[in-house]
N, C-alpha and C positions, 0 to 999 in steps of 0.2 A: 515513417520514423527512421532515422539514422542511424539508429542506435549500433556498436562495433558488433558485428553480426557473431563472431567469433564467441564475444562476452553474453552475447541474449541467448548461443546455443547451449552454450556450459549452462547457462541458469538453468533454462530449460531440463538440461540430462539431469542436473541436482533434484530441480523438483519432480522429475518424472521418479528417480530412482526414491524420492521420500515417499512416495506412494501418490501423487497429488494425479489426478483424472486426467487423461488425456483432452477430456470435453474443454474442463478447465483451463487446460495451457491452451488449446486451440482458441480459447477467448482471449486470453491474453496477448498471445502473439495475433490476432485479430483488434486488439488493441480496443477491446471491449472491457466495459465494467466487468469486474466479478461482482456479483450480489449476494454471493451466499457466504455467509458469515464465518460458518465453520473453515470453508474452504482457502480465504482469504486471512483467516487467520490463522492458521497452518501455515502459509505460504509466508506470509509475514517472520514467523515463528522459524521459519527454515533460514529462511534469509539472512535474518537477523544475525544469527550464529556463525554466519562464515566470516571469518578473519578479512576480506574484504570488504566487508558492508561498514560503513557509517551513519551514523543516525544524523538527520541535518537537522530535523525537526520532529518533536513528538510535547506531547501537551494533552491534559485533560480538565475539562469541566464539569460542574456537577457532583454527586456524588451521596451529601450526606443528606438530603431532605429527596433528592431526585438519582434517576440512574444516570450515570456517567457519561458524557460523551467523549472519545478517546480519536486522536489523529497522529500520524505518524507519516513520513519523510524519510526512507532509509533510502542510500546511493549504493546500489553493489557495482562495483566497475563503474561503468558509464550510463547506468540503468536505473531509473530513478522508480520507485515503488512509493504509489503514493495510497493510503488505510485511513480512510474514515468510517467510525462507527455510533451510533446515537440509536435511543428507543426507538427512531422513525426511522432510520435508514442508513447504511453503511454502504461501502465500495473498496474495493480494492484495483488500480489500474498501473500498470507502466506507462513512463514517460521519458522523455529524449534528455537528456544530463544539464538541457539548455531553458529547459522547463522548470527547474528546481527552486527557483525565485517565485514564478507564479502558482507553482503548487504548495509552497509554502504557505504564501499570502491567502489561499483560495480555504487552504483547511484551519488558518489562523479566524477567516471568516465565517466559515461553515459554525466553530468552534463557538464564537462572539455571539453569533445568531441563536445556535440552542441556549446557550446561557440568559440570553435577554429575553427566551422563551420561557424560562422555566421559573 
């Protein structure tokens, strides 16, 4: 990943100092899924709130007959956070700023798909 090394260490110290696990960053900058729900949505939840981040894409399906499935897209700096969650499965991953079109498109489908599920 590319990402400005500079901008993934400052995220990093933000999420360390919000309390988020060490286990957990070391997947992230492993550039591993997160799977655990709580933790990924925290991380989201922190992110969100800094004056840098922008949402590029966020979107929900489901809701009143089924439960929800929820995708999000935030850009912090050059660091693309891409959150998908649904009754069957969720993720939380970082991505390269060059990615931001196909992680759009991917959780736009993720989205379309439980919809046509449910």
């Amino acid at each position: 990943m590319s990402v400005e090394t500079s901008n993934l260490a400052q995220m990093i110290r933000l999420l360390r100092r919000s309390g988020v696990s060490n286990s957990v960053l070391k997947k992230l900058l492993d550039e591993k899924t997160i799977n655990d729900s709580m933790q990924a949505v925290r991380i989201i939840d922190i992110i969100r709130k800094q004056p840098e981040t922008t949402i590029i894409y966020e979107d929900e399906e489901g809701g009143f007959n089924t439960e929800p499935a929820y995708a999000v897209v935030l850009l912090y700096k050059d660091i693309v956070l891409s959150y998908f969650s649904s009754p069957t499965h969720g993720f939380l991953r970082i991505k390269n700023i060059n990615d931001i079109d196909r992680e759009v498109s991917y959780l736009k489908a993720l989205l379309k798909e439980y919809s046509a599920s449910t």
